[in-house]
C-alpha positions in Angstrom: -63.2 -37.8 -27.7 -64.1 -39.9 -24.6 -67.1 -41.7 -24.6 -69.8 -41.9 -21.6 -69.4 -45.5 -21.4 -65.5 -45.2 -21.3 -65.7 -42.7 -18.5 -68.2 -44.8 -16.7 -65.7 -47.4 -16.6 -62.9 -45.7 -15.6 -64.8 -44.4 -12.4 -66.2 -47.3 -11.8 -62.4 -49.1 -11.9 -61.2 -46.0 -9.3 -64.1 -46.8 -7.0 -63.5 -50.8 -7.6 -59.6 -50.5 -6.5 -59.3 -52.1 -9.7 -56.5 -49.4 -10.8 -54.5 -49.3 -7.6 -50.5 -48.8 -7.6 -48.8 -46.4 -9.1 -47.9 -45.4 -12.4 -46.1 -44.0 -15.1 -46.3 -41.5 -17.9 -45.2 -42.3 -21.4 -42.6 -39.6 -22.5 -42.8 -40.7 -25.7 -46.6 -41.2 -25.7 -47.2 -37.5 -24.2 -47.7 -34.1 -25.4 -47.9 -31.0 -23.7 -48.8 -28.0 -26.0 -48.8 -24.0 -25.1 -50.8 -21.6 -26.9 -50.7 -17.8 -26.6 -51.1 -14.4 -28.4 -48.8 -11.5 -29.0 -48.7 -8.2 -31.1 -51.9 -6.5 -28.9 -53.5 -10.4 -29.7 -53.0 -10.6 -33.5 -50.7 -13.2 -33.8 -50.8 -16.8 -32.4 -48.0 -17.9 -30.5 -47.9 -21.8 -30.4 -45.3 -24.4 -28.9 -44.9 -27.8 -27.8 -42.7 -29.2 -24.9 -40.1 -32.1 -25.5 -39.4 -33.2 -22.4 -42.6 -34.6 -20.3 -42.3 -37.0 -17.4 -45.1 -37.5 -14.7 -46.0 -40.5 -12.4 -48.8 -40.9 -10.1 -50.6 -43.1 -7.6 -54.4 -44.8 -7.2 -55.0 -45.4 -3.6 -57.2 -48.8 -3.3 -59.8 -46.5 -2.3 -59.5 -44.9 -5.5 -58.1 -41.2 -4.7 -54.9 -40.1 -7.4 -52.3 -38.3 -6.8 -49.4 -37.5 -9.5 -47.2 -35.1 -11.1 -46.5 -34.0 -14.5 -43.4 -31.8 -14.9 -42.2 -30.2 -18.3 -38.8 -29.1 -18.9 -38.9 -25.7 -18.9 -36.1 -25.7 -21.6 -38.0 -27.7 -24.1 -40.5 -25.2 -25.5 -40.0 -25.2 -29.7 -42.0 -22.4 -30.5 -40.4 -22.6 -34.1 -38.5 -19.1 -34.1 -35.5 -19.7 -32.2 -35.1 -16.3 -30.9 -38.3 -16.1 -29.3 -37.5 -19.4 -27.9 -34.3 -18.0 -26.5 -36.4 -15.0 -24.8 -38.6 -17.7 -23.4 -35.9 -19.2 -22.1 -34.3 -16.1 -20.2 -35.1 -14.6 -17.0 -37.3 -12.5 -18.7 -40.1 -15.4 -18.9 -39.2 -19.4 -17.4 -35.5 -18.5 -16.2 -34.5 -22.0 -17.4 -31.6 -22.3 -16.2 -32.4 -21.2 -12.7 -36.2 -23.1 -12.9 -35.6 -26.1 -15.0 -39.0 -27.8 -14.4 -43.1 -26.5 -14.7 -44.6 -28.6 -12.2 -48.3 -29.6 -11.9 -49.2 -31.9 -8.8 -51.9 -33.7 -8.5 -54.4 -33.4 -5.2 -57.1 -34.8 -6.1 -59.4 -36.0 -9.2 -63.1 -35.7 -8.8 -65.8 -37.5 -11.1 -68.2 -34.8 -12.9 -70.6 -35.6 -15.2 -68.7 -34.7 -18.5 -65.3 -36.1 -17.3 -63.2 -35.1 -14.2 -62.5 -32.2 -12.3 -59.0 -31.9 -11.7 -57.2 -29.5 -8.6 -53.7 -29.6 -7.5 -51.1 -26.9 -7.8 -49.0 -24.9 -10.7 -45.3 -24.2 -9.9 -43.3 -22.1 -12.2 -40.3 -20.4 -11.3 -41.2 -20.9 -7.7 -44.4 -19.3 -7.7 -46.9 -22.2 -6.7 -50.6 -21.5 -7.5 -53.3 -23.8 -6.4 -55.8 -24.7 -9.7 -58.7 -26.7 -10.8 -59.7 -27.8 -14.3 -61.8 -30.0 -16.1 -60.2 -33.0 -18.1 -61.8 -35.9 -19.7 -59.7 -39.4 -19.4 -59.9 -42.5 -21.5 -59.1 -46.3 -20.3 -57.8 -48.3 -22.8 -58.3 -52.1 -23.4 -54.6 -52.8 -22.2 -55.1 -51.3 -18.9 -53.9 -47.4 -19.8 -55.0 -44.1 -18.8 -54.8 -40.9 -21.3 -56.3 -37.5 -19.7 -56.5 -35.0 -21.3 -57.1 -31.4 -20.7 -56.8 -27.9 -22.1 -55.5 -25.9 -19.0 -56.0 -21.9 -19.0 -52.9 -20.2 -17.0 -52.7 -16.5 -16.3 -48.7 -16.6 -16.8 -48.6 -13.2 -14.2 -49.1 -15.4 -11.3 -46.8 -17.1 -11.6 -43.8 -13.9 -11.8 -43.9 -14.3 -15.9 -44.7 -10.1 -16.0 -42.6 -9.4 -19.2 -44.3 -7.3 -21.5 -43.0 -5.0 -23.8 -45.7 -2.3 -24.8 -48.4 -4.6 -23.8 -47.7 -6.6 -26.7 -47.6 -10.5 -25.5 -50.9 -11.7 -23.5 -51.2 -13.0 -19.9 -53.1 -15.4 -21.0 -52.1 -18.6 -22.0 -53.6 -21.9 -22.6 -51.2 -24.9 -22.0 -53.1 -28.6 -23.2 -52.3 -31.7 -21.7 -52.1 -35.4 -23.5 -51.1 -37.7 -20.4 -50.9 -41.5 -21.5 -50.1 -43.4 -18.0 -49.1 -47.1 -17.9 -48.9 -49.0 -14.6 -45.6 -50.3 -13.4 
């Protein structure tokens, strides 16, 4: 868990221009996790994507701006044939829609972290969307946000739903570790 003192820092390094340029985020470094319910919401449904990339930039006046994509392809929900139906047209249309794409507008300091807006696309649908993530500055100079990001999957043209069974509700969470290039 962030501490005060770490977030502190890290907005006062944003206001300082200490963390201008741009940067990169560590693939291998990175999680991105979903977490969902099916069977009238009895049953967990839980995944991890493999394939992260992301990069973003600090302004010397300290605004960010970035992107985080997932390759829609990469969700291992463990059971290969649900992974399969994720996979279809039914849900991501992988093959069509290869990348989830969150970009950054604009990251506010709050009180208990950062407020966080920018804009969803899946499958072409692109949704605006603002939540709150806390972010931690390491000694070396990196950044790791982090964030649990709720995502009504209907907005985004994800409507399958055989008997009602799988919710719209989803919760996608967000390990970011950015180094600077």
């Amino acid at each position: 868990m962030t501490t005060p003192s770490r977030e502190a820092t890290l907005h006062t390094r944003l206001a300082d221009g200490s963390l201008a340029g741009n940067w990169t985020l560590d693939s291998a470094r990175s999680t991105a996790t979903l977490k969902s319910r099916s069977v009238w919401g009895l049953v967990p449904v839980k995944g991890a994507f493999s394939k992260i990339e992301g990069a973003g930039t600090v302004s010397p006046t300290g605004e960010v701006i970035g992107r985080i994509e997932l390759a829609a392809d990469s969700l291992d929900t463990k059971n290969a044939k649900r992974d399969t139906h994720l996979r279809s047209q039914e849900f991501f249309h992988a093959e069509k829609y290869p990348a989830i794409t969150f970009t950054l507008d604009k990251l506010t300091p709050a009180a208990d972290g950062l407020t966080v807006e920018g804009t969803l696309t899946v499958r072409e649908a692109s949704r605006p969307i603002t939540f709150p993530a806390t972010a931690t500055l390491a000694a070396d100079g990196e950044v790791a946000l982090d964030a649990a990001v709720q995502v009504d999957r209907s907005q985004h043209g994800l409507t399958w739903n055989q008997l009602g069974m799988a919710s719209m509700h989803n919760t996608v969470t967000i390990h970011a570790v950015f180094t600077k290039d």
